[in-house]
N, C-alpha and C positions, 0 to 999 in steps of 0.2 A: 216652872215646869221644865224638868230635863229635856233637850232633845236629841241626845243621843240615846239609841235606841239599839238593840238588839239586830248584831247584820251588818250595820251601815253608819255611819258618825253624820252624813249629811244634814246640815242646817235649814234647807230648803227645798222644797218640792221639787224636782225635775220638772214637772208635766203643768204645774203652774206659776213655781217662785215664787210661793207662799210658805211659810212655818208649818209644817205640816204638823196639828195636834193629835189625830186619831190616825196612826200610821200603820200602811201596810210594807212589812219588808217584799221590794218588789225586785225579783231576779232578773227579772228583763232590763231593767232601769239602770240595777246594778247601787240603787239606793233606795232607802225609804221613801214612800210616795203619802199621799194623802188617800186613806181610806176611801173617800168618795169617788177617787178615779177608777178603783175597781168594780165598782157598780154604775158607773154612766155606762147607758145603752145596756143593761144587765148586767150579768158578772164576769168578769173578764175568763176567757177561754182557760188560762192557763191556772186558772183557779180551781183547787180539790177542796172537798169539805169531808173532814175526816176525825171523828166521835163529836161531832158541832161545832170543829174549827177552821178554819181556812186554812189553805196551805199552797203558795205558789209551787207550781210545779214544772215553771219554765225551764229548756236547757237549750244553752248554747248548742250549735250545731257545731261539728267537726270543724268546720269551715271559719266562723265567727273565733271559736275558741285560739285557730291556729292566727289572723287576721292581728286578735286583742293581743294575743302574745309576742308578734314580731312588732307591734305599736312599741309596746312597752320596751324591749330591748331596745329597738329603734331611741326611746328616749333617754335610754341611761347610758345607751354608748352616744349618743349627741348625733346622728345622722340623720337623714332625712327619710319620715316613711314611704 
């Protein structure tokens, strides 16, 4: 079984570090997760169901977006975040 998936190349669950075989591409994670963490405690908030499909609907805030991007600069010029 492949697991790169559509979205995200991750080999592993985030949320348990297991292979995750029935995967949802999760925007919040920022990786494929395992289908099942979307539906513990019901379905996850950021969850749209749209002609009988899922569809995360997360978004970064202004805030997180500008945070992840001075990360990332921070690591390609070598300084400290």
């Amino acid at each position: 079984m492949s697991t790169k998936f559509s979205g995200f190349e991750n080999k592993e669950c985030p949320v348990c570090g297991k292979i995750p075989h029935h995967v949802v591409v999760c925007h919040m994670y920022q990786a494929n997760i395992c289908m099942s963490h979307c539906y513990e405690n019901g379905r996850c908030s950021h969850q749209e169901v749209i002609g009988g499909q899922a569809h995360c609907t997360y978004k970064e805030t202004p805030e997180q977006a500008r945070a992840k991007a001075m990360e990332i600069l921070s690591k390609i010029k070598g300084l400290q975040p």
